[in-house]
CHARMM internal coordinates of N, CA and C (Angstrom, degrees):
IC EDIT
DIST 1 N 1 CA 1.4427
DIST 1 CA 1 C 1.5344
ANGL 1 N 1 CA 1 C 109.55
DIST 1 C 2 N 1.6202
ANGL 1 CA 1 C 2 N 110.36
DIHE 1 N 1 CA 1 C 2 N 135.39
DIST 2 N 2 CA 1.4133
ANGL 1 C 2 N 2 CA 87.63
DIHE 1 CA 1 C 2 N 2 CA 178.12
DIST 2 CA 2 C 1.4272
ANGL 2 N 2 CA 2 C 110.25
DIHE 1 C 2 N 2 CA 2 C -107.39
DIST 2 C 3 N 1.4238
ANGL 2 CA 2 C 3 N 105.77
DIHE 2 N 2 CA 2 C 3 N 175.91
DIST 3 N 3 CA 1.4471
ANGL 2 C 3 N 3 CA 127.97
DIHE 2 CA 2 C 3 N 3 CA -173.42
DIST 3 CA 3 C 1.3297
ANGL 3 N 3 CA 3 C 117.15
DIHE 2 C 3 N 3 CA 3 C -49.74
DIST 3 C 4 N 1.3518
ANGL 3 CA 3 C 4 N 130.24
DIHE 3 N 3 CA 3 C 4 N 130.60
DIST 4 N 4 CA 1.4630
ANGL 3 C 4 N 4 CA 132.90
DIHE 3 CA 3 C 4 N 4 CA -179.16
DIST 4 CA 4 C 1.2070
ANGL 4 N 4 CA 4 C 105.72
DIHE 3 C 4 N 4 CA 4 C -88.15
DIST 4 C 5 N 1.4377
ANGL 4 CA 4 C 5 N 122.28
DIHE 4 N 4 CA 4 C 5 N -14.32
DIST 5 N 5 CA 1.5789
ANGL 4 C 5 N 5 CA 131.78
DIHE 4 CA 4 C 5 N 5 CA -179.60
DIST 5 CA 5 C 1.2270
ANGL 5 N 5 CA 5 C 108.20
DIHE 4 C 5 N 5 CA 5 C -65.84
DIST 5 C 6 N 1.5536
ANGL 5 CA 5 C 6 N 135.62
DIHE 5 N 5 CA 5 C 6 N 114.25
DIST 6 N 6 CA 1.4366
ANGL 5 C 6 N 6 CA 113.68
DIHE 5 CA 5 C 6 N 6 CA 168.16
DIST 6 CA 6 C 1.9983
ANGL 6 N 6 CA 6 C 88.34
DIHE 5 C 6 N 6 CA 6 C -112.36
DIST 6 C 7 N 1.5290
ANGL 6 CA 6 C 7 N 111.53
DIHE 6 N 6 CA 6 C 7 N 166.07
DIST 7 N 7 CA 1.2402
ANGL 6 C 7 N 7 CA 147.09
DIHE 6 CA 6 C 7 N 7 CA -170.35
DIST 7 CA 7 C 1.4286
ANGL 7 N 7 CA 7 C 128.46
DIHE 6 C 7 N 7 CA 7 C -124.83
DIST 7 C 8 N 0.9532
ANGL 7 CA 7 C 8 N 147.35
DIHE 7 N 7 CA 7 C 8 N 106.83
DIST 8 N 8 CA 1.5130
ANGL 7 C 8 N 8 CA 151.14
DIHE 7 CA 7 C 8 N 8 CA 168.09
DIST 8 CA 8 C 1.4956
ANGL 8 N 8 CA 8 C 107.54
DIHE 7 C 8 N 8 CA 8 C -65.90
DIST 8 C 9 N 0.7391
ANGL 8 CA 8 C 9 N 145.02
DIHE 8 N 8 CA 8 C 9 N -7.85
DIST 9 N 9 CA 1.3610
ANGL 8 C 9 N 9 CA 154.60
DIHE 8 CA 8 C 9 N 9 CA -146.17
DIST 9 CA 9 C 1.6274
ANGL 9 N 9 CA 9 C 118.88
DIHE 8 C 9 N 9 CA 9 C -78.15
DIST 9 C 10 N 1.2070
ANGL 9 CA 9 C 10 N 89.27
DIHE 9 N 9 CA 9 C 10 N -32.54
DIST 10 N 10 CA 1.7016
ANGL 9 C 10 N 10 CA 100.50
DIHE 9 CA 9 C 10 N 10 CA 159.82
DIST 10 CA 10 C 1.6796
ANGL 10 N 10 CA 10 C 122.68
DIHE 9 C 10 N 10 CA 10 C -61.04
DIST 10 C 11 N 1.6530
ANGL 10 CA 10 C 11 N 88.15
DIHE 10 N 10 CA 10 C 11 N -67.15
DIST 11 N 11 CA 1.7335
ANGL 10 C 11 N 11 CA 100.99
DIHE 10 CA 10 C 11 N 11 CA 149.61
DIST 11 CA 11 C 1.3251
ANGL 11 N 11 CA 11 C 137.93
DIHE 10 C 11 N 11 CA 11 C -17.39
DIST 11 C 12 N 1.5659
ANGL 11 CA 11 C 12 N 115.83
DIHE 11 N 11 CA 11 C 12 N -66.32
DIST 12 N 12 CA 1.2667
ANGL 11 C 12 N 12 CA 135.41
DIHE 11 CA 11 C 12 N 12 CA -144.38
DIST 12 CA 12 C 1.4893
ANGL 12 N 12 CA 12 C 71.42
DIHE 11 C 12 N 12 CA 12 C -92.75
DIST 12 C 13 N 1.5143
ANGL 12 CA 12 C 13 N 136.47
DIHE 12 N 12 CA 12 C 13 N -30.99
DIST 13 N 13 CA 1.6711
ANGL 12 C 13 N 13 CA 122.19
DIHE 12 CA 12 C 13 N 13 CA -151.71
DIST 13 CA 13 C 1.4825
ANGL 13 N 13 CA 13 C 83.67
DIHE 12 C 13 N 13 CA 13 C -86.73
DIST 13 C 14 N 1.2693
ANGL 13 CA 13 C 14 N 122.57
DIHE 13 N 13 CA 13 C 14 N -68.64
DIST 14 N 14 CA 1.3623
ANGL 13 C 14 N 14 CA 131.37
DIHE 13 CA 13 C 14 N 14 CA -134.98
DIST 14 CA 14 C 2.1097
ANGL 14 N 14 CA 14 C 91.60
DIHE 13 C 14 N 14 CA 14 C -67.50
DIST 14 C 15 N 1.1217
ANGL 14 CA 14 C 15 N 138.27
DIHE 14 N 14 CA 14 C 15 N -56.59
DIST 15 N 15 CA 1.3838
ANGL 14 C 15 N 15 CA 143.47
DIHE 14 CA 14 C 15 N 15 CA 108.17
DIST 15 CA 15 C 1.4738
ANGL 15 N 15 CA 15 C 84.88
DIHE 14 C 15 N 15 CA 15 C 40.61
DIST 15 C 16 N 1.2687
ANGL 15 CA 15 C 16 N 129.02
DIHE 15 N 15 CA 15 C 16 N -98.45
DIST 16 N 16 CA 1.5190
ANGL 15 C 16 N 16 CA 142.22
DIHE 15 CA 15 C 16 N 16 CA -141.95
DIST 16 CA 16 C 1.6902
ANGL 16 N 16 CA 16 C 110.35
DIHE 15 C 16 N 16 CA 16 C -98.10
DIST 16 C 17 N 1.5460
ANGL 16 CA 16 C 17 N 115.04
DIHE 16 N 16 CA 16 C 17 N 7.89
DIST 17 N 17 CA 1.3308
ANGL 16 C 17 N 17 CA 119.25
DIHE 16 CA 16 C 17 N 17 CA -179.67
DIST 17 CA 17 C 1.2871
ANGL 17 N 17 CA 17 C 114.15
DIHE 16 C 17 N 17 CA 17 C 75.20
DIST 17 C 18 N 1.1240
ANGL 17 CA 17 C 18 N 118.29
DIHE 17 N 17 CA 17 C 18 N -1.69
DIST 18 N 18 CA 1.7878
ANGL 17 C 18 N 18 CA 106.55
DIHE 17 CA 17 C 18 N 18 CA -164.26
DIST 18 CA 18 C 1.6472
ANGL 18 N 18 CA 18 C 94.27
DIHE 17 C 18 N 18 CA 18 C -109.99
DIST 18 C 19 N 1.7294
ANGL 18 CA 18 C 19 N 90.37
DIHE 18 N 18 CA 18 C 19 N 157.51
DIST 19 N 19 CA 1.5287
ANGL 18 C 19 N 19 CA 117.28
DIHE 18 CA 18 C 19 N 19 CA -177.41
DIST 19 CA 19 C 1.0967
ANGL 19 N 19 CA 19 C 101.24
DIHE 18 C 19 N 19 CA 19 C -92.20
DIST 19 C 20 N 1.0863
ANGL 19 CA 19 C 20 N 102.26
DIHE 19 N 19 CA 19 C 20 N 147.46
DIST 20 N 20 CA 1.9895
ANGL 19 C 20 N 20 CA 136.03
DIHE 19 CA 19 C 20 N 20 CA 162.57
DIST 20 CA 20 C 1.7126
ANGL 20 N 20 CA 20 C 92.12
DIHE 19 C 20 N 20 CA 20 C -25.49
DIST 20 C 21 N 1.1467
ANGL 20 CA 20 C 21 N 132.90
DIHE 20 N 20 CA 20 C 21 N -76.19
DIST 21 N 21 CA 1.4899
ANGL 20 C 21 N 21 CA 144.12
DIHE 20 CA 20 C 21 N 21 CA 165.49
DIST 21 CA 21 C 1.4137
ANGL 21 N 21 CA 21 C 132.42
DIHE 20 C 21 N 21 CA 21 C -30.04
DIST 21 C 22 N 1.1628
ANGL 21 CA 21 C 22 N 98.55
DIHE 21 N 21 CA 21 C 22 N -24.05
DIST 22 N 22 CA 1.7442
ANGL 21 C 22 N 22 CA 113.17
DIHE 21 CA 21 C 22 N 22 CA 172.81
DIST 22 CA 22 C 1.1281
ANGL 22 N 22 CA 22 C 88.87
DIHE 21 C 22 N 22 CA 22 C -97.63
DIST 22 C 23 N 1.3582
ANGL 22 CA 22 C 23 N 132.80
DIHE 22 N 22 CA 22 C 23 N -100.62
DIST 23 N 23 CA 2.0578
ANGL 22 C 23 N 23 CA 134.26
DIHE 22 CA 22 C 23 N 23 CA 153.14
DIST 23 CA 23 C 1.8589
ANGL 23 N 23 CA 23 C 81.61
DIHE 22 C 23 N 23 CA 23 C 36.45
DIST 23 C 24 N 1.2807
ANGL 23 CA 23 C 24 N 104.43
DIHE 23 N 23 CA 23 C 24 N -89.77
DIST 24 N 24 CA 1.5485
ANGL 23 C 24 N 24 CA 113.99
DIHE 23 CA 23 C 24 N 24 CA -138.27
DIST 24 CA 24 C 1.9187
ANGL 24 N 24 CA 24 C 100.56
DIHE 23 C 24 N 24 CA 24 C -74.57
DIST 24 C 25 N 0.9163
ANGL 24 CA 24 C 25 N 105.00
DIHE 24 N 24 CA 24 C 25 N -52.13
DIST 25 N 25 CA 1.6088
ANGL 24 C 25 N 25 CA 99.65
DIHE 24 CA 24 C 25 N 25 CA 171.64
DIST 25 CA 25 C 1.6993
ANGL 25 N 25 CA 25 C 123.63
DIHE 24 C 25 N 25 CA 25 C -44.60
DIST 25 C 26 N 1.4890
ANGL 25 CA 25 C 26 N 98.88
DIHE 25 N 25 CA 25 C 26 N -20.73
DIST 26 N 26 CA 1.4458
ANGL 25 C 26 N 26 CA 116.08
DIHE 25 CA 25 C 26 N 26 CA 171.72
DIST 26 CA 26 C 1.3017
ANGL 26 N 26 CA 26 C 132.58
DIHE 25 C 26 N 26 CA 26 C -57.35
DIST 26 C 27 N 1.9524
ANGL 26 CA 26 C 27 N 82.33
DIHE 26 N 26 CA 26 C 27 N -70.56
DIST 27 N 27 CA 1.4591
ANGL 26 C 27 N 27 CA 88.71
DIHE 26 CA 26 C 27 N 27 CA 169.86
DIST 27 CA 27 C 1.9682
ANGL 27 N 27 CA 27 C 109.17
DIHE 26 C 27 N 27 CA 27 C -97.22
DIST 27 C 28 N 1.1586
ANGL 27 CA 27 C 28 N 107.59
DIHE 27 N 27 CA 27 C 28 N 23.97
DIST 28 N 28 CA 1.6160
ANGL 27 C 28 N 28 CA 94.55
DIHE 27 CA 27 C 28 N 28 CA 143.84
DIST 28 CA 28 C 1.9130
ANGL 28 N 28 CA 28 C 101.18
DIHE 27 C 28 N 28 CA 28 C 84.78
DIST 28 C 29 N 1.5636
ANGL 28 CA 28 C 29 N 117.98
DIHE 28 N 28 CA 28 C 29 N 27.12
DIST 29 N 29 CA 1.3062
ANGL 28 C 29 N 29 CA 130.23
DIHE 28 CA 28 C 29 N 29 CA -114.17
DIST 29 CA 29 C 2.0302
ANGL 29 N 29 CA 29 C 76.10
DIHE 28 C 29 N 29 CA 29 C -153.75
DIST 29 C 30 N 1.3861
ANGL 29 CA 29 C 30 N 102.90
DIHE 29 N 29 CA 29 C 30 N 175.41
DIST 30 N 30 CA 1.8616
ANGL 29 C 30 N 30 CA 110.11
DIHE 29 CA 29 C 30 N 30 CA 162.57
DIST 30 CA 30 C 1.0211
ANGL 30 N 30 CA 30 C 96.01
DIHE 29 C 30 N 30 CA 30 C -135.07
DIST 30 C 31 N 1.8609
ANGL 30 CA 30 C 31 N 115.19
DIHE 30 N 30 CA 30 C 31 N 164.17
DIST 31 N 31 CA 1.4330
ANGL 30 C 31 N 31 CA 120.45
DIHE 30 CA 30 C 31 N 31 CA -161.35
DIST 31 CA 31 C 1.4714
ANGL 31 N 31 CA 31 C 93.21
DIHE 30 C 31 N 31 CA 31 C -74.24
DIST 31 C 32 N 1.2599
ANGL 31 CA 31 C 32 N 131.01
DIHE 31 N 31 CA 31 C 32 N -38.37
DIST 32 N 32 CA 1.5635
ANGL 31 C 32 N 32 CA 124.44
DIHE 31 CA 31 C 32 N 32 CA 172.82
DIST 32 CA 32 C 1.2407
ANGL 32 N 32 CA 32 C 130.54
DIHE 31 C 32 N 32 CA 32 C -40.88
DIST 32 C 33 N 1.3853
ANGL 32 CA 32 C 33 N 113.72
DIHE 32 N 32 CA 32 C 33 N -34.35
DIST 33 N 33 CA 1.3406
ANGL 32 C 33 N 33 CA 114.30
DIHE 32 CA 32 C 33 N 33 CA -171.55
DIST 33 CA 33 C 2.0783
ANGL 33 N 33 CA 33 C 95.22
DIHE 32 C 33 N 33 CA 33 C -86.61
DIST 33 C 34 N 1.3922
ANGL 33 CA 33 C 34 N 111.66
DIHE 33 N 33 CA 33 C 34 N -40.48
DIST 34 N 34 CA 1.2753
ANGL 33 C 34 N 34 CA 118.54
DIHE 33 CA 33 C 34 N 34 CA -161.19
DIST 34 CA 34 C 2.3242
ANGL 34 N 34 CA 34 C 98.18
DIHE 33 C 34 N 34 CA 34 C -58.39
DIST 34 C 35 N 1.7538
ANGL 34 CA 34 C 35 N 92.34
DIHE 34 N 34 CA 34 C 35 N -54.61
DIST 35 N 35 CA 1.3743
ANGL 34 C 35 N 35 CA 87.52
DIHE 34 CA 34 C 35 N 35 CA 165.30
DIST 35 CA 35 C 1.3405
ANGL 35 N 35 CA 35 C 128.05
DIHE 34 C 35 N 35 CA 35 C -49.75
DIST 35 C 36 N 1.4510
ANGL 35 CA 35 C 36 N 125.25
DIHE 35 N 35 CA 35 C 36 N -41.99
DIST 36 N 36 CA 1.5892
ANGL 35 C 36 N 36 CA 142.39
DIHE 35 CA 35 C 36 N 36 CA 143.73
DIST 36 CA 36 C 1.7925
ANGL 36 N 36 CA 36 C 113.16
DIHE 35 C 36 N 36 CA 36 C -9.19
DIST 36 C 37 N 1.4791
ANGL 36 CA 36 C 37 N 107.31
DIHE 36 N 36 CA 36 C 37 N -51.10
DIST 37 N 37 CA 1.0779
ANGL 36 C 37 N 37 CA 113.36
DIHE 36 CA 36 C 37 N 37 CA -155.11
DIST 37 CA 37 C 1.6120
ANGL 37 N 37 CA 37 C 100.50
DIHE 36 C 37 N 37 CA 37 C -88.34
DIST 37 C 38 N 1.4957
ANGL 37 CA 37 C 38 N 101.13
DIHE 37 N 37 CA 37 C 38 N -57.04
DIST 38 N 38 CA 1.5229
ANGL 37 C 38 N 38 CA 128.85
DIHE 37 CA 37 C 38 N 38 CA 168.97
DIST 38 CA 38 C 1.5997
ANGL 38 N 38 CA 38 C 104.52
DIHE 37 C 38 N 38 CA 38 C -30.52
DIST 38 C 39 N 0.9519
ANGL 38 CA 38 C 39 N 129.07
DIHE 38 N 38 CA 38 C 39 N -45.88
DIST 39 N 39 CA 1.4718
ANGL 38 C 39 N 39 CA 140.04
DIHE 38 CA 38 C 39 N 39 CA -178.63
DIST 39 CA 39 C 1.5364
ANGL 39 N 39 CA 39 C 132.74
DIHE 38 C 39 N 39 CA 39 C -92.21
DIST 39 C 40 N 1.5997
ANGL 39 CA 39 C 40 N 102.87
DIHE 39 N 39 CA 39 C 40 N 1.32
DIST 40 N 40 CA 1.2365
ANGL 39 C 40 N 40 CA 109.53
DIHE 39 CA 39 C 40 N 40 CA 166.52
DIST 40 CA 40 C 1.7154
ANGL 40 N 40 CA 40 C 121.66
DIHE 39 C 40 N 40 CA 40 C 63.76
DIST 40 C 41 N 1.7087
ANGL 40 CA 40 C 41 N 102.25
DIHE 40 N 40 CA 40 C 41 N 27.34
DIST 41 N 41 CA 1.1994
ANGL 40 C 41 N 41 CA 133.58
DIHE 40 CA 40 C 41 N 41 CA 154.93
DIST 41 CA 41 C 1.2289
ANGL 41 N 41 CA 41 C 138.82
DIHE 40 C 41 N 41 CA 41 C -120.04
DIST 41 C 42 N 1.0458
ANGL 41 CA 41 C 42 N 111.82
DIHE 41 N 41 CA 41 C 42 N 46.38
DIST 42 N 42 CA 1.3965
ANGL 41 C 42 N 42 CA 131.56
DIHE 41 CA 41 C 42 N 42 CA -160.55
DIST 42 CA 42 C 1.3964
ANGL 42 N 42 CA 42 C 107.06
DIHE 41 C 42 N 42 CA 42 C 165.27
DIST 42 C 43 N 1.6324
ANGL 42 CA 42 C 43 N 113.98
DIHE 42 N 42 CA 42 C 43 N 114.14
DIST 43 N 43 CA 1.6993
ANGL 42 C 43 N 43 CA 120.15
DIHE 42 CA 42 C 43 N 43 CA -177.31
DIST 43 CA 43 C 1.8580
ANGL 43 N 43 CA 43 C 88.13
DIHE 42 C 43 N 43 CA 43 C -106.64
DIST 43 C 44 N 1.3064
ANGL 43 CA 43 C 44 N 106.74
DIHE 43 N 43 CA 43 C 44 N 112.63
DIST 44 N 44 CA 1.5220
ANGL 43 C 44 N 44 CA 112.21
DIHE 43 CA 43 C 44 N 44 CA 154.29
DIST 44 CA 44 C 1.7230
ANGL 44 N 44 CA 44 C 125.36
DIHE 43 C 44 N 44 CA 44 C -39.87
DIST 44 C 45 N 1.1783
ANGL 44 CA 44 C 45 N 106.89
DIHE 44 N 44 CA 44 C 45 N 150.04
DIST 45 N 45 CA 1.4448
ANGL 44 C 45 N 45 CA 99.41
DIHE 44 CA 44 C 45 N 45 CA 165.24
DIST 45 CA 45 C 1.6099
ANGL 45 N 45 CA 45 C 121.07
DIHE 44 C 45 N 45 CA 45 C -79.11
DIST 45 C 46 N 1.5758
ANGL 45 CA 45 C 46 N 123.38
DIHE 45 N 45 CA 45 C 46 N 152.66
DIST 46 N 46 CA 1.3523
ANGL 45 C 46 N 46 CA 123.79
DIHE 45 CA 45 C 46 N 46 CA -174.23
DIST 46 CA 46 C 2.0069
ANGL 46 N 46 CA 46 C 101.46
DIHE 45 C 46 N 46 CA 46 C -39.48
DIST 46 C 47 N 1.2234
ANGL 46 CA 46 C 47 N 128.11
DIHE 46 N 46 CA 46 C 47 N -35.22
DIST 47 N 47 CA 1.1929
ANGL 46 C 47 N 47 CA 130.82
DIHE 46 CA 46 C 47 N 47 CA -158.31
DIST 47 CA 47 C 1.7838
ANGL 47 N 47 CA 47 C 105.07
DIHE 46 C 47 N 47 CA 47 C -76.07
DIST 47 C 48 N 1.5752
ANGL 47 CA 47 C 48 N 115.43
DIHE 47 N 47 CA 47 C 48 N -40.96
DIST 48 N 48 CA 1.0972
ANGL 47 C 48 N 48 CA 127.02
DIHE 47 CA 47 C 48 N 48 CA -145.48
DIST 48 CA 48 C 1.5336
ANGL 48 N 48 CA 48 C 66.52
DIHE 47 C 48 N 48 CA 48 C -96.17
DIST 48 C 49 N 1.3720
ANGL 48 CA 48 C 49 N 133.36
DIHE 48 N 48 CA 48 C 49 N -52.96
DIST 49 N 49 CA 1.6719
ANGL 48 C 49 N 49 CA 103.70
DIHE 48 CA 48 C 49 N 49 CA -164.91
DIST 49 CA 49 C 1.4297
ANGL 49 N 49 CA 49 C 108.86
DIHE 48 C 49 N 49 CA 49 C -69.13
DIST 49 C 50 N 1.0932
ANGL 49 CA 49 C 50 N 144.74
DIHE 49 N 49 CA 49 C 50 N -10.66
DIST 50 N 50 CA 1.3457
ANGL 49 C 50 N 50 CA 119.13
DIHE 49 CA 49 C 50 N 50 CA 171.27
DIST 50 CA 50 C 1.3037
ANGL 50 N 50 CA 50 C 122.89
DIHE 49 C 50 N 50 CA 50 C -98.58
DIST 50 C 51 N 1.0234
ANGL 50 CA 50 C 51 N 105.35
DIHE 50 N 50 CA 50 C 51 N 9.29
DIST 51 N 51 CA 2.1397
ANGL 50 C 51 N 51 CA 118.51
DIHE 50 CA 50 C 51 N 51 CA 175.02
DIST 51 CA 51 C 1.5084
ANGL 51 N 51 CA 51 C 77.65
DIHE 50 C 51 N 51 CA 51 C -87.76
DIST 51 C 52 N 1.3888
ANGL 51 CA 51 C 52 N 143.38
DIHE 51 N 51 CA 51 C 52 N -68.12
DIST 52 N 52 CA 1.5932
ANGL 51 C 52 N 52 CA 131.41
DIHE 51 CA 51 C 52 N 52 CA -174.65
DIST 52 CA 52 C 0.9952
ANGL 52 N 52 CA 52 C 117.70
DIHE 51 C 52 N 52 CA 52 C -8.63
DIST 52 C 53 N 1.8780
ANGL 52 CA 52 C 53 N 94.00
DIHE 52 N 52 CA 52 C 53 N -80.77
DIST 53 N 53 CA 1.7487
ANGL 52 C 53 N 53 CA 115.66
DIHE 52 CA 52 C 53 N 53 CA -176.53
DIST 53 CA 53 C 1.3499
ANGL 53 N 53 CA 53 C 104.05
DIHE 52 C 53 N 53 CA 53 C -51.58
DIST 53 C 54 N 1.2450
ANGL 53 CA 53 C 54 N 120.19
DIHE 53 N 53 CA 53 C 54 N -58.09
DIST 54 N 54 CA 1.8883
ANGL 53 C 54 N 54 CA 120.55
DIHE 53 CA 53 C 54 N 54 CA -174.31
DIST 54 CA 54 C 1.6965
ANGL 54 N 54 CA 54 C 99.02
DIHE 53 C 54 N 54 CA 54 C -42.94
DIST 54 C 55 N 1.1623
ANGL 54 CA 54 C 55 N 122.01
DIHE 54 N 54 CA 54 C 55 N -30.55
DIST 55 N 55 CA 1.8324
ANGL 54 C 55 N 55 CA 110.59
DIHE 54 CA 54 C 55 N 55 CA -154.27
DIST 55 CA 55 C 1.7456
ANGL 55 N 55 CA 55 C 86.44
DIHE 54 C 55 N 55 CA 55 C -89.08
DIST 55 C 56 N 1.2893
ANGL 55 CA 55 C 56 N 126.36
DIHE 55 N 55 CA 55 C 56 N -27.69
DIST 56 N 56 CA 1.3958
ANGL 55 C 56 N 56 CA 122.09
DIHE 55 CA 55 C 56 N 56 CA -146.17
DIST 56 CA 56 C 1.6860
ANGL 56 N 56 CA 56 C 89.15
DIHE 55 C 56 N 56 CA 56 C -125.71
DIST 56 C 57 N 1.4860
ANGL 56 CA 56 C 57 N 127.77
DIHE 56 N 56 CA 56 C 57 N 14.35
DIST 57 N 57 CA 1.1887
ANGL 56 C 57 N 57 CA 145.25
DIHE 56 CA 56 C 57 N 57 CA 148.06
DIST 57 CA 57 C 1.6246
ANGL 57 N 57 CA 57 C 103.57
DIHE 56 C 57 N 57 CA 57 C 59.19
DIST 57 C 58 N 1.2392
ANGL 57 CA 57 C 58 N 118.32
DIHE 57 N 57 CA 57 C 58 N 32.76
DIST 58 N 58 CA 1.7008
ANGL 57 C 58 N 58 CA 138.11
DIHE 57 CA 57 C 58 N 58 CA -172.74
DIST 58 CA 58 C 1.6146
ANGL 58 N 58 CA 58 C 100.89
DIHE 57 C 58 N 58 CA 58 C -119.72
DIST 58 C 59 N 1.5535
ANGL 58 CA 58 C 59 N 99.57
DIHE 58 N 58 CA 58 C 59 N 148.40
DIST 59 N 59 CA 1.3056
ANGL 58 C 59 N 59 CA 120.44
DIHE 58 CA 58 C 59 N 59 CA 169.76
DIST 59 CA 59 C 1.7012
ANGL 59 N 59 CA 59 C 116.06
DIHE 58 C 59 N 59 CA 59 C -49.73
DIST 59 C 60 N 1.7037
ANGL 59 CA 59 C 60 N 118.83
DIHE 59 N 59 CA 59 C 60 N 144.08
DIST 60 N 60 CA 1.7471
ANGL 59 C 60 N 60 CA 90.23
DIHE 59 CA 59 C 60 N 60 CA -174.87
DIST 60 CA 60 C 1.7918
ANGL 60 N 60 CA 60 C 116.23
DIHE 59 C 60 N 60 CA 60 C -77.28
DIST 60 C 61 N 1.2993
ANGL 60 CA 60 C 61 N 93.82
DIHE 60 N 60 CA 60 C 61 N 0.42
DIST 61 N 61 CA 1.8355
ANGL 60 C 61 N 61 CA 104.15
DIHE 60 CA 60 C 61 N 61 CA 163.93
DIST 61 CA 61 C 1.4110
ANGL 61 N 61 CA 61 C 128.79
DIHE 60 C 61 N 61 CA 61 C -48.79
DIST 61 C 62 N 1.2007
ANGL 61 CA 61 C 62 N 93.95
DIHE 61 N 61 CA 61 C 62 N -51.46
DIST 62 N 62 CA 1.6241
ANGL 61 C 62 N 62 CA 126.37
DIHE 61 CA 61 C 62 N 62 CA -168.48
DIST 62 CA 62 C 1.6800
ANGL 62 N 62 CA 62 C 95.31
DIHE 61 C 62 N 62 CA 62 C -68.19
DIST 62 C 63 N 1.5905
ANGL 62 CA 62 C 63 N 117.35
DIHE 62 N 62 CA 62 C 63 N -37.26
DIST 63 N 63 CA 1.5731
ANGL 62 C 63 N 63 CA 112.69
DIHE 62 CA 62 C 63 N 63 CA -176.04
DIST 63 CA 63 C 1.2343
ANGL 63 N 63 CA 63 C 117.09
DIHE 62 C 63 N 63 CA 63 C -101.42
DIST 63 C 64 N 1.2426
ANGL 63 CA 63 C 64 N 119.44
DIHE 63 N 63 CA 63 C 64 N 2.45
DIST 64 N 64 CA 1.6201
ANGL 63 C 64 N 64 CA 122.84
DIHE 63 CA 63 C 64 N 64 CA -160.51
DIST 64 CA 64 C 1.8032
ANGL 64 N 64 CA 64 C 95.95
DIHE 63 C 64 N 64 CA 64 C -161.83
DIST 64 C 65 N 1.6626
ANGL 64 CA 64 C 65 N 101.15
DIHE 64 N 64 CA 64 C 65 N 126.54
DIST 65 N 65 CA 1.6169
ANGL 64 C 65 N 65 CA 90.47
DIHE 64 CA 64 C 65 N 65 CA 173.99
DIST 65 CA 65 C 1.7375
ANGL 65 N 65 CA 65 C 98.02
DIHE 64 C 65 N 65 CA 65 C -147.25
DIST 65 C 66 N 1.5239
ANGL 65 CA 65 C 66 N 100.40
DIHE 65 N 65 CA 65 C 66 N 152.62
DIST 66 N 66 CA 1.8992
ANGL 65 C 66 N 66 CA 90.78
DIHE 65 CA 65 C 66 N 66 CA -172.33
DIST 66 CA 66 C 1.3032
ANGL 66 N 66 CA 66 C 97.88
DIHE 65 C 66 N 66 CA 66 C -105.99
DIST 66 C 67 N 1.3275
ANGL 66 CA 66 C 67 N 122.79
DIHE 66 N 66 CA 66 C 67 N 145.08
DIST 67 N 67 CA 1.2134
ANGL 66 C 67 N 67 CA 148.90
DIHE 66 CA 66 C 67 N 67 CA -171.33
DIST 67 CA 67 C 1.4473
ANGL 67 N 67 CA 67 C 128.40
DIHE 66 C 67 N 67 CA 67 C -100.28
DIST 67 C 68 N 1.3025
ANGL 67 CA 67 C 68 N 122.98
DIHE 67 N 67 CA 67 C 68 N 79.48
DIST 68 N 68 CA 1.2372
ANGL 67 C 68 N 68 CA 137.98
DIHE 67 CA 67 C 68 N 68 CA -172.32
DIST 68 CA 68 C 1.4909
ANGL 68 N 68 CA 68 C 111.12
DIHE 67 C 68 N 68 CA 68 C -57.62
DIST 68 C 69 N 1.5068
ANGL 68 CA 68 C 69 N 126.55
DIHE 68 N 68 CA 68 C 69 N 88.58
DIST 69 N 69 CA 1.6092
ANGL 68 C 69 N 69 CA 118.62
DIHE 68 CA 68 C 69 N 69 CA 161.16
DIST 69 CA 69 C 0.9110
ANGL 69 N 69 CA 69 C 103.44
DIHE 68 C 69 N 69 CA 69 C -78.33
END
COOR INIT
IC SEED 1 N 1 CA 1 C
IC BUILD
C-alpha cells in the first residue's frame, strides 16, 4: 500500500541548492534514508520531520501533507 504522506522535500532541497547529503548530515539522518524519504518510502519519525522543516526554515505543513483518498 502506498503512503498517503506526500513531501516537498525534494523541492524545498533542490529550491535551496543543497544535496540529499548535506539534507542528511543536517538532520543527523544518511543520504539513503533522506532519498528513502524523498521517495515516499520511508515515513520519518514525528522528530526527524521537524529537524526537516527547521533546516528548510518552513512550516511542517509546507513539508509533509496527508492525503485523503
Amino acid at each position: 500500500m502506498k503512503s498517503r504522506i506526500r513531501n516537498t522535500i525534494r523541492e524545498l532541497r533542490t529550491d535551496r541548492g543543497m544535496t540529499q547529503q548535506e539534507l542528511a548530515d543536517r538532520i543527523e539522518m544518511t543520504r539513503q534514508t533522506v532519498n528513502a524519504i524523498e521517495g515516499d518510502k520511508y515515513s520519518p519519525s514525528l522528530e526527524v520531520a521537524f529537524r526537516i522543516a527547521l533546516v528548510f526554515g518552513v512550516p511542517l505543513e509546507q513539508v509533509f501533507q496527508y492525503r485523503r483518498d
